[in-house]
C-alpha positions as CSV (number, residue, x, y, z in Angstrom):
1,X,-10.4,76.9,-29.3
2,X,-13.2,75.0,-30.9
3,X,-15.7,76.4,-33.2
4,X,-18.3,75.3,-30.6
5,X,-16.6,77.0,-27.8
6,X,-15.7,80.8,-30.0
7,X,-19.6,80.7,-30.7
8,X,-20.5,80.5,-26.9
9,X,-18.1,83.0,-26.0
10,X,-18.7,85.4,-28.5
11,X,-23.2,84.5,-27.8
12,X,-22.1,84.8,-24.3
13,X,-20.5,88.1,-24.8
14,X,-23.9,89.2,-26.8
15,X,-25.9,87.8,-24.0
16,X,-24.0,90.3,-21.8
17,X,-24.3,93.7,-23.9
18,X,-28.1,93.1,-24.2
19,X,-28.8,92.2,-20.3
20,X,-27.2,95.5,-20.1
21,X,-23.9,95.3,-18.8
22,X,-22.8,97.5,-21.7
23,X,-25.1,99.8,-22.4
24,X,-24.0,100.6,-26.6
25,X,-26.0,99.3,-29.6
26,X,-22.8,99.6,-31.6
27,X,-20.7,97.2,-29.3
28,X,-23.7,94.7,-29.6
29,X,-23.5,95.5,-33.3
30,X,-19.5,94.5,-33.2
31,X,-20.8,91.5,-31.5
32,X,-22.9,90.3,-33.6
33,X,-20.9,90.9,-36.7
34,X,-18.3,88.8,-35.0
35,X,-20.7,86.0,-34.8
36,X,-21.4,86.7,-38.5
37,X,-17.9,85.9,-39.4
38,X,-17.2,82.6,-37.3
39,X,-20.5,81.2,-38.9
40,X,-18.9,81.9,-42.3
41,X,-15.6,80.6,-41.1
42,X,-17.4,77.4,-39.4
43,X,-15.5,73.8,-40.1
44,X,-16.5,70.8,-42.1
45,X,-15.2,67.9,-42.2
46,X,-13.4,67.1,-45.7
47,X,-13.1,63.4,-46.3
48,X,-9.6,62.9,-47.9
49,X,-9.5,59.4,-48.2
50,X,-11.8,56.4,-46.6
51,X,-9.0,56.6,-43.6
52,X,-8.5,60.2,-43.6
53,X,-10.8,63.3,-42.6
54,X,-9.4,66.7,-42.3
55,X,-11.2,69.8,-40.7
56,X,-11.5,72.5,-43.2
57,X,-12.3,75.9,-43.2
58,X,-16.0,76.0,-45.2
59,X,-15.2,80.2,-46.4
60,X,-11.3,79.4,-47.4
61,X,-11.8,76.2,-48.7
62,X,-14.1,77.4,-51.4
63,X,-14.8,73.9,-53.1
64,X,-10.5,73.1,-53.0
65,X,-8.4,71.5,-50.2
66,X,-6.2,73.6,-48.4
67,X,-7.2,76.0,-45.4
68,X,-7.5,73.7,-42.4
69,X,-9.7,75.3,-39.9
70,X,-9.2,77.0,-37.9
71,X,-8.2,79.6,-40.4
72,X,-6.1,83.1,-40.4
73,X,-9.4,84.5,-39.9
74,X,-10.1,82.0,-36.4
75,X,-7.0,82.4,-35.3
76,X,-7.0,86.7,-35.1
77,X,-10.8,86.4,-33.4
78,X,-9.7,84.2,-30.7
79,X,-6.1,86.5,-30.3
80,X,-8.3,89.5,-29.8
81,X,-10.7,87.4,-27.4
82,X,-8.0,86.3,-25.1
């Protein structure tokens, strides 16, 4: 799954608990801290080399190469989603 497509599903999700459909401030809450994470876990693009570009995770990278996105953190979000 792409960054772009985790945020929609987890707005759409939050879109969902506040039209009502779930009816708990603290599941909204869970929602929203989800989102939280993702846009701390959100890719960049780390130019390697002139011919090379990898996508990187901009939390787990922390300024030196190495966690690819998506991350250990990406990849138990969408587990749980699906």
């Amino acid at each position: 799954m792409t960054y772009e497509e985790l945020t929609a599903v987890l707005d759409d999700y939050a879109v969902g608990l506040s039209n009502g459909f779930v009816h708990k401030n603290s599941v909204f809450g869970v929602a929203k801290a989800l989102r939280a994470v993702v846009e701390l876990h959100k890719p960049f693009m780390f130019h390697d080399s002139p011919e090379k570009t990898t996508s990187v995770c901009r939390h787990c990278q922390l300024g030196v190469v190495g966690d690819v996105y998506p991350c250990e953190t990406i990849y138990a979000i969408e587990k749980e989603l699906q």
